[in-house]
N, C-alpha and C positions, 0 to 999 in steps of 0.2 A: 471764496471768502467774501462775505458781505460785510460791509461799513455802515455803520450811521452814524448820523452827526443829532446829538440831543439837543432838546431846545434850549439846555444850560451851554450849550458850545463844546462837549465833550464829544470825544469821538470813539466809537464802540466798532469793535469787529468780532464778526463771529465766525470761527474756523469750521474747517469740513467737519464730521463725523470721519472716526476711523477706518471705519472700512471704504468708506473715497477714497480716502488716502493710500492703503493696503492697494488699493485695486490700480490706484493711477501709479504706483511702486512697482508693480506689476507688469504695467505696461511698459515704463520705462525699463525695466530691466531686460522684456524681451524687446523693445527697440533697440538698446546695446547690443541683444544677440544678433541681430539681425545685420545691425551695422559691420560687428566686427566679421559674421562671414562673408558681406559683401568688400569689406574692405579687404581681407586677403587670400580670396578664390576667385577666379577667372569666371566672367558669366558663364560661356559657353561652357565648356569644357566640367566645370565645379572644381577643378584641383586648384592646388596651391599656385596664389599667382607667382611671379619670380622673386620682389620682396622681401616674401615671407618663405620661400624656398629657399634662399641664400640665407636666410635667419636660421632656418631650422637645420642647415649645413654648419653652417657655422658653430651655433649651440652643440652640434654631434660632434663636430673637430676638435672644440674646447672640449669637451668629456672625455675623447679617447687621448688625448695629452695629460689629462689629470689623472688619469686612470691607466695609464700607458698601455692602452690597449691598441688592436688593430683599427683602421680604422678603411673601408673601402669605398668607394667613391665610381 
């Protein structure tokens, strides 16, 4: 975004064009993806660090209680 300051002492800015915008929306969004696989896979390995393996246990336990189904482990 650029600014200018008029010689009346007004101050003007002018925004991106949409498609910057579109494009740096873009980027951010796969930076989130990127983030969230680093945040819960293990470098080496790529599985589920522990975390988010005790997450996804969890969310399984609470479903087979609600659903009174089997649940194995």
């Amino acid at each position: 975004m650029s600014r200018l300051t008029l010689e009346s002492g007004y101050h003007v800015a002018i925004g991106m064009e949409i498609t910057e915008l579109e494009n740096t929306k873009k980027e951010l969004v796969e930076m989130v993806r990127v983030c969230e696989i680093l945040a819960t896979t293990d470098d080496l390995s790529q599985s589920l660090n522990r975390r988010t393996f005790i997450g996804k246990v969890n969310e399984e336990v609470a479903r087979s209680k609600r659903y009174k189904a089997h649940f194995s482990y």
